[in-house]
FITISE-424234 format. One record per residue: residue number from 0; z, y, x of N, C-alpha, C, O in turn. Coordinates in steps of 0.05 Angstrom, whole numbers. Last residue first. Layout:
<rs>
+-----+--------+--------+--------+--------+--------+--------+--------+--------+--------+--------+--------+--------+
! pos !   n.zz !   n.yy !   n.xx !  ca.zz !  ca.yy !  ca.xx !   c.zz !   c.yy !   c.xx !   o.zz !   o.yy !   o.xx !
+-----+--------+--------+--------+--------+--------+--------+--------+--------+--------+--------+--------+--------+
! NUM !      Z !      Y !      X !      Z !      Y !      X !      Z !      Y !      X !      Z !      Y !      X !
...
+-----+--------+--------+--------+--------+--------+--------+--------+--------+--------+--------+--------+--------+
</rs>
This chain:
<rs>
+-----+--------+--------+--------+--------+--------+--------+--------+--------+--------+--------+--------+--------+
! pos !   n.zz !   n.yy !   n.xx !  ca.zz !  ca.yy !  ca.xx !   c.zz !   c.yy !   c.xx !   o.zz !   o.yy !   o.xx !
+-----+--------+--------+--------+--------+--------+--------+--------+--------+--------+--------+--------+--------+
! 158 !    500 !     63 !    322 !    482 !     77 !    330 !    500 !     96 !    357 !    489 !    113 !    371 !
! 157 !    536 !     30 !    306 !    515 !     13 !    320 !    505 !     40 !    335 !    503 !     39 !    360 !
! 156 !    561 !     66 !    268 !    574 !     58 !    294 !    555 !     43 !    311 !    561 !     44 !    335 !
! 155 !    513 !     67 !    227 !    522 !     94 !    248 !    534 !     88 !    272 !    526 !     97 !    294 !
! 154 !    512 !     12 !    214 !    492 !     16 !    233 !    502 !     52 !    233 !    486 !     62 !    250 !
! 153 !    570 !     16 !    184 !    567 !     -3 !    208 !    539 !     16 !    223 !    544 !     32 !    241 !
! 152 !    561 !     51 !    152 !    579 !     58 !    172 !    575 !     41 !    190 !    577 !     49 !    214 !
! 151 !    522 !     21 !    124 !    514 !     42 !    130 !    530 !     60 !    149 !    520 !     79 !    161 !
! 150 !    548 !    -14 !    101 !    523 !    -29 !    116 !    525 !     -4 !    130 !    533 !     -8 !    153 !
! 149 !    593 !     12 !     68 !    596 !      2 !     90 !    577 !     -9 !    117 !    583 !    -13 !    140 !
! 148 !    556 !     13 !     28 !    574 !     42 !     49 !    581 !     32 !     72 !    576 !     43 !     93 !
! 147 !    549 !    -30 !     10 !    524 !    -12 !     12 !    540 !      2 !     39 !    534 !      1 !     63 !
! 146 !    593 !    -52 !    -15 !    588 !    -62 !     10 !    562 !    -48 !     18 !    552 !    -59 !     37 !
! 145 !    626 !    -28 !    -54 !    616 !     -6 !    -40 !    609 !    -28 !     -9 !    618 !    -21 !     13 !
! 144 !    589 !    -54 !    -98 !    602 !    -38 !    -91 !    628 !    -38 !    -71 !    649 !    -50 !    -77 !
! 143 !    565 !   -125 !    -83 !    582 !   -104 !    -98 !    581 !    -78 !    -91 !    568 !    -78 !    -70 !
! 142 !    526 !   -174 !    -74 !    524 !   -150 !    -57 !    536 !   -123 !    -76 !    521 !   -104 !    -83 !
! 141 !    529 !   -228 !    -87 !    554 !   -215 !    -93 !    548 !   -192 !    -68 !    560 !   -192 !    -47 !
! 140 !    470 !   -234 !   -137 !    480 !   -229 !   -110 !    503 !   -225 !   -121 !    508 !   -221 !   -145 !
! 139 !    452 !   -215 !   -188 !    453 !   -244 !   -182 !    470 !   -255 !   -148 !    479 !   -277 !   -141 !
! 138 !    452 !   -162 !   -186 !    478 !   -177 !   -208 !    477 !   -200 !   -195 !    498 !   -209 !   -188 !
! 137 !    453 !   -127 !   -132 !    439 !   -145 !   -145 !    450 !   -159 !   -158 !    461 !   -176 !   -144 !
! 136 !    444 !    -78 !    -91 !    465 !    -83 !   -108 !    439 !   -101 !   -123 !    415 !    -94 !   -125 !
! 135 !    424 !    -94 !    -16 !    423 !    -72 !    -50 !    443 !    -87 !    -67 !    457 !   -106 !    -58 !
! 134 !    454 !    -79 !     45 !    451 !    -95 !     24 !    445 !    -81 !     -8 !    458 !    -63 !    -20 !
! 133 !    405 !    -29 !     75 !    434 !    -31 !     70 !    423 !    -58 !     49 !    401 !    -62 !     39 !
! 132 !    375 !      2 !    128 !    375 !    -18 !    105 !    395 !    -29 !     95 !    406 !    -43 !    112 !
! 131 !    361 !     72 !    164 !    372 !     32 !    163 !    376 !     29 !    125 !    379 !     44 !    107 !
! 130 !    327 !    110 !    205 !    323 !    100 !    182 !    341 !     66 !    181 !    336 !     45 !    193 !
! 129 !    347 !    160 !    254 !    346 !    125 !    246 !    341 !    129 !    212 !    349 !    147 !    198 !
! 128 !    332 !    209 !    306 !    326 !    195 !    264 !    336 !    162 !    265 !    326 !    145 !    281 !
! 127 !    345 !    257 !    337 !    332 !    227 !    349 !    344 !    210 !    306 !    364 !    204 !    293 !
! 126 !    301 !    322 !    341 !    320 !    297 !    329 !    315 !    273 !    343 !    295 !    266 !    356 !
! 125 !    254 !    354 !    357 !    280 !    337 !    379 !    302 !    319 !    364 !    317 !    304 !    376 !
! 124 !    213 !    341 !    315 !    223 !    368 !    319 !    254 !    367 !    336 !    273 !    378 !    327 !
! 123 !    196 !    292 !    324 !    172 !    314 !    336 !    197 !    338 !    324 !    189 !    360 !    333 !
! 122 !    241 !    268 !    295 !    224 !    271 !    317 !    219 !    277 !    334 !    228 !    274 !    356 !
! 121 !    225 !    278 !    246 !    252 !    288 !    265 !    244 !    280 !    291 !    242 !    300 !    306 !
! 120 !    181 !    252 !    238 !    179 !    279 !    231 !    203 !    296 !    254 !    200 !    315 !    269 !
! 119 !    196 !    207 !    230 !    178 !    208 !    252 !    176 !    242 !    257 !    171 !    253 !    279 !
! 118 !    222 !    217 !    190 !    235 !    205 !    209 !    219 !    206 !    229 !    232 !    206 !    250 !
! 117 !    189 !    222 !    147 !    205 !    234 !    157 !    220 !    231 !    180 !    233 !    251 !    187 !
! 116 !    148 !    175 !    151 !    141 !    195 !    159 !    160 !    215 !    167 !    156 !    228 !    187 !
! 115 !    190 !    124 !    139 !    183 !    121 !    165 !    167 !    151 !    179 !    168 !    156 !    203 !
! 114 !    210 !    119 !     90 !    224 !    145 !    110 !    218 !    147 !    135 !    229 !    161 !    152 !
! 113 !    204 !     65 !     76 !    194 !     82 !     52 !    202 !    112 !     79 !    185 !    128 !     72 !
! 112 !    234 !     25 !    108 !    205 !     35 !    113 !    192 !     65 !     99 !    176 !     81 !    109 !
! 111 !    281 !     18 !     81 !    279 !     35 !    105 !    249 !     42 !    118 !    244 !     59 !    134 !
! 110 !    267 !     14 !     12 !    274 !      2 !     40 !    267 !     26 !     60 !    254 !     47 !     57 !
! 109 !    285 !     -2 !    -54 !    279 !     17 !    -31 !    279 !     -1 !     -5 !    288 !    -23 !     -2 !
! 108 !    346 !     -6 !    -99 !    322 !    -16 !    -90 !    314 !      2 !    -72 !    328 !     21 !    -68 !
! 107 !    404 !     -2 !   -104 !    399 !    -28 !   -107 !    359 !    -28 !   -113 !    348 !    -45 !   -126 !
! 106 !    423 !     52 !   -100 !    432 !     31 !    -85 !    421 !      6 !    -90 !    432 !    -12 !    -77 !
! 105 !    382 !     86 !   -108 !    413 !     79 !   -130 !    420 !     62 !   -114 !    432 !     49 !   -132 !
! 104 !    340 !    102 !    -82 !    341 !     77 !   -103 !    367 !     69 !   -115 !    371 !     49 !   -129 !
! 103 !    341 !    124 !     -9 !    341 !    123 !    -48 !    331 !    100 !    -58 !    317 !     83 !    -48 !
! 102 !    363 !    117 !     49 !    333 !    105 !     36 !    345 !    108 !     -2 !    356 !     89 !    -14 !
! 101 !    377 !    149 !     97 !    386 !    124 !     85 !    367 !    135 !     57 !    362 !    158 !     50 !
! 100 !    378 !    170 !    163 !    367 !    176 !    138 !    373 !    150 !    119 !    373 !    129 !    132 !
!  99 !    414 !    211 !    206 !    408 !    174 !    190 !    397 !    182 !    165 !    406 !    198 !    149 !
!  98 !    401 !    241 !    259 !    398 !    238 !    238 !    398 !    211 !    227 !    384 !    192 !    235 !
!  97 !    433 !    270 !    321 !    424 !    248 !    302 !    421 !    259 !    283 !    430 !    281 !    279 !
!  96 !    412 !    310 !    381 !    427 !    308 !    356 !    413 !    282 !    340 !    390 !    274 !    344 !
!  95 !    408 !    283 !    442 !    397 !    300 !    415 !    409 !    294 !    398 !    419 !    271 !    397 !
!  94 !    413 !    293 !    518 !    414 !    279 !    485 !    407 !    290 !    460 !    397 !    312 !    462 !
!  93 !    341 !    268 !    534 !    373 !    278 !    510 !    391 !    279 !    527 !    388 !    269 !    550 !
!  92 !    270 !    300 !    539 !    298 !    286 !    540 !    319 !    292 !    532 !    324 !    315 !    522 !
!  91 !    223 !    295 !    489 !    234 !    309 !    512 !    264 !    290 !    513 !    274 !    273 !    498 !
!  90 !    200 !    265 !    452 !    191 !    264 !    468 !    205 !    275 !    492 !    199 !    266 !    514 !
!  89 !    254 !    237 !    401 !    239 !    252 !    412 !    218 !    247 !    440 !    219 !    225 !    449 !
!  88 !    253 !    167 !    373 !    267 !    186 !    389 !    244 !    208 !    403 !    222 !    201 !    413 !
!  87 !    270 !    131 !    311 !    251 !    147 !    333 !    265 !    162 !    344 !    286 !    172 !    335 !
!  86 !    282 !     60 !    288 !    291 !     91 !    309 !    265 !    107 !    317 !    245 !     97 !    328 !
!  85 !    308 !     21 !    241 !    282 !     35 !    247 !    286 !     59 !    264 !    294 !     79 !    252 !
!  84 !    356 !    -32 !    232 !    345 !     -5 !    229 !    321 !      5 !    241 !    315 !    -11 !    259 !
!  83 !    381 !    -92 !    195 !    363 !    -71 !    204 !    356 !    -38 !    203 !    352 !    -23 !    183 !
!  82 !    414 !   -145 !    176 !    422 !   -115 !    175 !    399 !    -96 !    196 !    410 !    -87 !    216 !
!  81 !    436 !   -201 !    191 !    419 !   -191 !    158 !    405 !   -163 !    156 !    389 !   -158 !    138 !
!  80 !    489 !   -186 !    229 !    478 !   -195 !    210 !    457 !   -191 !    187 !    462 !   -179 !    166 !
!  79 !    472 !   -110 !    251 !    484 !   -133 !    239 !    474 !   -150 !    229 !    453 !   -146 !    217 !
!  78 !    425 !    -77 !    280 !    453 !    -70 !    276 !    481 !    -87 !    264 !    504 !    -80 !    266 !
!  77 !    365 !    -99 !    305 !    391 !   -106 !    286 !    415 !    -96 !    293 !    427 !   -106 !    311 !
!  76 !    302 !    -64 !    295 !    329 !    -60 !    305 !    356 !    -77 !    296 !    369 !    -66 !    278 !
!  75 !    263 !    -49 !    269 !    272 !    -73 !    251 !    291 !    -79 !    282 !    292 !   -103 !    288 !
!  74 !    226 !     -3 !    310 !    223 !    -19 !    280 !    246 !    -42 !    285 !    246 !    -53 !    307 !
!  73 !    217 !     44 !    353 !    235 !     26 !    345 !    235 !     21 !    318 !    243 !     38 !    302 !
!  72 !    180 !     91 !    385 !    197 !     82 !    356 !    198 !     56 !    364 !    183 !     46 !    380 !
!  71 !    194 !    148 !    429 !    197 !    115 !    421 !    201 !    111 !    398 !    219 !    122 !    386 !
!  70 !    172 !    205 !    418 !    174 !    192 !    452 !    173 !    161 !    445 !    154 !    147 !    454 !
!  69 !    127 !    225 !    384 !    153 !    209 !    375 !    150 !    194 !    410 !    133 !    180 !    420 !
!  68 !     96 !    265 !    336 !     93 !    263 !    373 !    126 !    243 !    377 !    147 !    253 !    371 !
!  67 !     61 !    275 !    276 !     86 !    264 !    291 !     75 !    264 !    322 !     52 !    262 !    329 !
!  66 !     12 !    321 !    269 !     17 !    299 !    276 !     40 !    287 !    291 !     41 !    288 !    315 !
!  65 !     34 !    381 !    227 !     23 !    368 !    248 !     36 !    334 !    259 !     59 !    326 !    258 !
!  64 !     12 !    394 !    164 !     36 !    374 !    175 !     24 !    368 !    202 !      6 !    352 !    203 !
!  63 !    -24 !    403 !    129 !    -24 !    432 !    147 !     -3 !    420 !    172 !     -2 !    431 !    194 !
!  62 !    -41 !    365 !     96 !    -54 !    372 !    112 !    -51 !    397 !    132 !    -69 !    408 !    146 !
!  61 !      7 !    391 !     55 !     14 !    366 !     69 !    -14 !    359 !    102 !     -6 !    352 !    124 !
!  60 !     28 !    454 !     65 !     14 !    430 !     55 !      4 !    407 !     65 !     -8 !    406 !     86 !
!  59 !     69 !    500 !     53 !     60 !    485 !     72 !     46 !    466 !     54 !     52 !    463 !     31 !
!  58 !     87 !    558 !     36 !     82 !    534 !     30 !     70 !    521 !     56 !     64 !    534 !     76 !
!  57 !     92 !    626 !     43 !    103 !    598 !     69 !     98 !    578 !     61 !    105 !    563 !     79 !
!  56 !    113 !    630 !    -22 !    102 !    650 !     -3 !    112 !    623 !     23 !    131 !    607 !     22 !
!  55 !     97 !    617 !    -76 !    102 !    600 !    -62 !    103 !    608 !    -33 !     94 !    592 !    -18 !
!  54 !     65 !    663 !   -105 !     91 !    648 !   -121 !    109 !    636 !   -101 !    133 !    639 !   -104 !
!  53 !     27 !    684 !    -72 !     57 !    699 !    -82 !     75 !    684 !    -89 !     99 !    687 !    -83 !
!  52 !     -1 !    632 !    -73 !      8 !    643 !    -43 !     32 !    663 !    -50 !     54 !    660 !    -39 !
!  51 !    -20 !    634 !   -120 !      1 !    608 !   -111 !     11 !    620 !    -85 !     35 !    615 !    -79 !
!  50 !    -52 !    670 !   -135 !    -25 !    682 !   -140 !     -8 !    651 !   -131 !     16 !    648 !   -137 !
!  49 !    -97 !    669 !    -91 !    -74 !    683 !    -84 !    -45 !    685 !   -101 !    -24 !    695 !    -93 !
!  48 !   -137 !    616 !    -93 !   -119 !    619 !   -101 !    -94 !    641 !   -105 !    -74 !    634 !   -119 !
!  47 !   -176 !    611 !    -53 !   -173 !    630 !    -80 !   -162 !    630 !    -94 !   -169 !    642 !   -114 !
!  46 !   -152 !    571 !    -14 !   -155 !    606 !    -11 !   -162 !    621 !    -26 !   -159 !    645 !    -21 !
!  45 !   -170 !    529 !    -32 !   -140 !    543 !    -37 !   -141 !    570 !    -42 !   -136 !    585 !    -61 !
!  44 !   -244 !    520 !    -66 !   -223 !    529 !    -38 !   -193 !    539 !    -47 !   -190 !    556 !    -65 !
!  43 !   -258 !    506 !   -114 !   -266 !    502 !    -87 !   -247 !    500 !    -66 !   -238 !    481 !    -53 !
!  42 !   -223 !    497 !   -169 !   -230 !    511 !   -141 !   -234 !    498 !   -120 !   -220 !    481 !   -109 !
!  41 !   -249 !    456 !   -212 !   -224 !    460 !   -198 !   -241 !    480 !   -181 !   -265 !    481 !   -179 !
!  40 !   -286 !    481 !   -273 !   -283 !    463 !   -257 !   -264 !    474 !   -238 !   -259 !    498 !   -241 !
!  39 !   -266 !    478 !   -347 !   -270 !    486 !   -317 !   -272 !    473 !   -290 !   -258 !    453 !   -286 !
!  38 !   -280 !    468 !   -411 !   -274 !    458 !   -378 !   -277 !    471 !   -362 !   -299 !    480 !   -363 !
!  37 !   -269 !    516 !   -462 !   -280 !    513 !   -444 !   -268 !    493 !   -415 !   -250 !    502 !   -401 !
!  36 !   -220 !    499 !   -519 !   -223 !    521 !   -498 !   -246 !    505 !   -482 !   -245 !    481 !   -485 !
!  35 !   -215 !    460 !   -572 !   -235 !    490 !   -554 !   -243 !    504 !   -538 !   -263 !    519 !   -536 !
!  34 !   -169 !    448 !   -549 !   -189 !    426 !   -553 !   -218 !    450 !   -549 !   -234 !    453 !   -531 !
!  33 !   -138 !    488 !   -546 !   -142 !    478 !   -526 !   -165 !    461 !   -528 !   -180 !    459 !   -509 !
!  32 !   -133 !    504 !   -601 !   -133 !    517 !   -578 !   -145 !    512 !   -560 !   -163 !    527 !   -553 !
!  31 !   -117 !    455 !   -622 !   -147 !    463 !   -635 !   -152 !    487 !   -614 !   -176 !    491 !   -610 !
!  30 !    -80 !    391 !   -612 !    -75 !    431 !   -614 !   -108 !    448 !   -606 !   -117 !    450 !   -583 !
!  29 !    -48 !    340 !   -635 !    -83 !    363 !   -626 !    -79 !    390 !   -630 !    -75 !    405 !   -649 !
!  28 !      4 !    306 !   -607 !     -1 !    335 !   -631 !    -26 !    345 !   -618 !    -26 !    357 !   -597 !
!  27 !      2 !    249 !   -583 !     -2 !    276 !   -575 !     -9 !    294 !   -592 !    -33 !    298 !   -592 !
!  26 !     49 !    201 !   -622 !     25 !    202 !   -607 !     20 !    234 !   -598 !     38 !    248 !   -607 !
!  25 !     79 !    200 !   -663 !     66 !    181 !   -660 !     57 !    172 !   -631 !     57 !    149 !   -621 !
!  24 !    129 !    248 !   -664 !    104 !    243 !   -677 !     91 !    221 !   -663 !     96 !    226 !   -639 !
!  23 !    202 !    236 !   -670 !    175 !    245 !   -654 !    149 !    235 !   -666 !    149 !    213 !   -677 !
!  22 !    238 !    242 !   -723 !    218 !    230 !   -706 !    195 !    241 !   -689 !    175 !    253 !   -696 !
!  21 !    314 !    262 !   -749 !    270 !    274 !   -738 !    265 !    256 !   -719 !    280 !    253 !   -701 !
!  20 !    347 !    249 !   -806 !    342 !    239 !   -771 !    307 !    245 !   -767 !    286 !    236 !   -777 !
!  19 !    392 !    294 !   -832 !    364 !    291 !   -822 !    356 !    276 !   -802 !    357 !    286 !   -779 !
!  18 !    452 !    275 !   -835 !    442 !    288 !   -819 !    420 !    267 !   -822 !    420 !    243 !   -820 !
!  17 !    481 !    263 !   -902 !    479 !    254 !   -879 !    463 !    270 !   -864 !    455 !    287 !   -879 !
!  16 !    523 !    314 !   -942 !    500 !    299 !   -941 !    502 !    294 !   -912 !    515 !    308 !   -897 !
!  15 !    593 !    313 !   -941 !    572 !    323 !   -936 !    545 !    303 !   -933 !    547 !    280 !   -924 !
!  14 !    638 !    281 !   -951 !    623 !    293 !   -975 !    591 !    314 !   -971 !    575 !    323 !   -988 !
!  13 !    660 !    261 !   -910 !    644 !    243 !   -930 !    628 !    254 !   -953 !    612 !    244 !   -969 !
!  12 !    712 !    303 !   -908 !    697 !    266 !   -896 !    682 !    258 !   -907 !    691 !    240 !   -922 !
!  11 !    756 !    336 !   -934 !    735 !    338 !   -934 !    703 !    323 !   -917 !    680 !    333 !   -916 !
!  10 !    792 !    297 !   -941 !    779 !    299 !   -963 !    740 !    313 !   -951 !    717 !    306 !   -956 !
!   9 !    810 !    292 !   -896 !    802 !    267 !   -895 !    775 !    282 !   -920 !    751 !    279 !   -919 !
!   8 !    820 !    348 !   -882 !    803 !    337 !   -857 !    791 !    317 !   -877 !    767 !    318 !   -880 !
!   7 !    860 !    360 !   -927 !    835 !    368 !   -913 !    816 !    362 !   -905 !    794 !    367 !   -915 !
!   6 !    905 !    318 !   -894 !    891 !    313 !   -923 !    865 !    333 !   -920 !    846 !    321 !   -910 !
!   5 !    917 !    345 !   -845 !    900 !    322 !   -852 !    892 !    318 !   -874 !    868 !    315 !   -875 !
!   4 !    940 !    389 !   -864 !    910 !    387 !   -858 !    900 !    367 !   -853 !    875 !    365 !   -855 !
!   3 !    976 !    375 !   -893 !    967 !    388 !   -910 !    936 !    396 !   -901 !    917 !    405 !   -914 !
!   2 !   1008 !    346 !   -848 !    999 !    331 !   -872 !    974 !    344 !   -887 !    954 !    330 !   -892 !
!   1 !   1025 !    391 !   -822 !   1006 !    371 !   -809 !    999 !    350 !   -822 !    984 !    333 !   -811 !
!   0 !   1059 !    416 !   -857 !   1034 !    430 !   -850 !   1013 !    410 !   -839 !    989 !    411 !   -844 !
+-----+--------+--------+--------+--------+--------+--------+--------+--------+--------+--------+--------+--------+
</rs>
């Protein structure tokens, strides 16, 4: 039986025409709709906006962000060798819960600066935030896997 479908399988291999290969078009398809339609100009004001207020009910907007209030920051902190972190700490007194914020890029770009608003952010809402810098991953470096994780347990225990 397990002959009788391989043979099958093989015969039937090869006999089908090849798959269509489709190309994306060049460049942006003109769509005569739109090329027609009338400019508009933007709104004046949000506030005429109401169906973003349904869609998005509580948005906030970046001008609505009240001004960090940050008791101490602290820039370029060494937690190790080579190894830096960035602190803010509330205005009221602690202790307070932590936050480490550790910085995107796959591990191998970014810096602890790029999180200096959120972090300022924790803040002003009683967090005490560190932002730290881990070795990136760099072929030409021996900064491997998983010495990232580790930068990053080290400055928690620092912390």
């Amino acid at each position: 039986m397990r002959l009788w479908l391989t043979a099958l399988c093989l015969l039937g291999c090869g006999t089908a025409d090849p798959p269509e290969v489709v190309r994306a078009a060049p460049g942006p398809i003109p769509d005569p709709a739109v090329e027609s339609a009338p400019a508009m100009d933007p709104p004046s004001d949000h506030e005429q906006e109401p169906e973003i207020e349904r869609t998005w009910p509580g948005r906030v907007e970046a001008c609505d962000l009240p001004t960090p209030r940050v008791g101490a920051l602290r820039e370029g902190l060494r937690y190790a060798p080579g190894r830096h972190l960035d602190l803010a700490l509330p205005t009221s007194e602690g202790p307070h819960p932590w936050v480490v914020l550790i910085h995107g890029g796959g591990w191998s770009a970014g810096e602890r600066g790029h999180l200096r608003r959120e972090m300022e952010m924790l803040a002003t809402l009683g967090f005490a935030a560190a932002s730290v810098d881990y070795r990136l991953l760099d072929a030409g470096r021996p900064n491997r896997w998983p010495v990232q994780v580790a930068d990053v347990r080290c400055a928690v225990r620092y912390l």
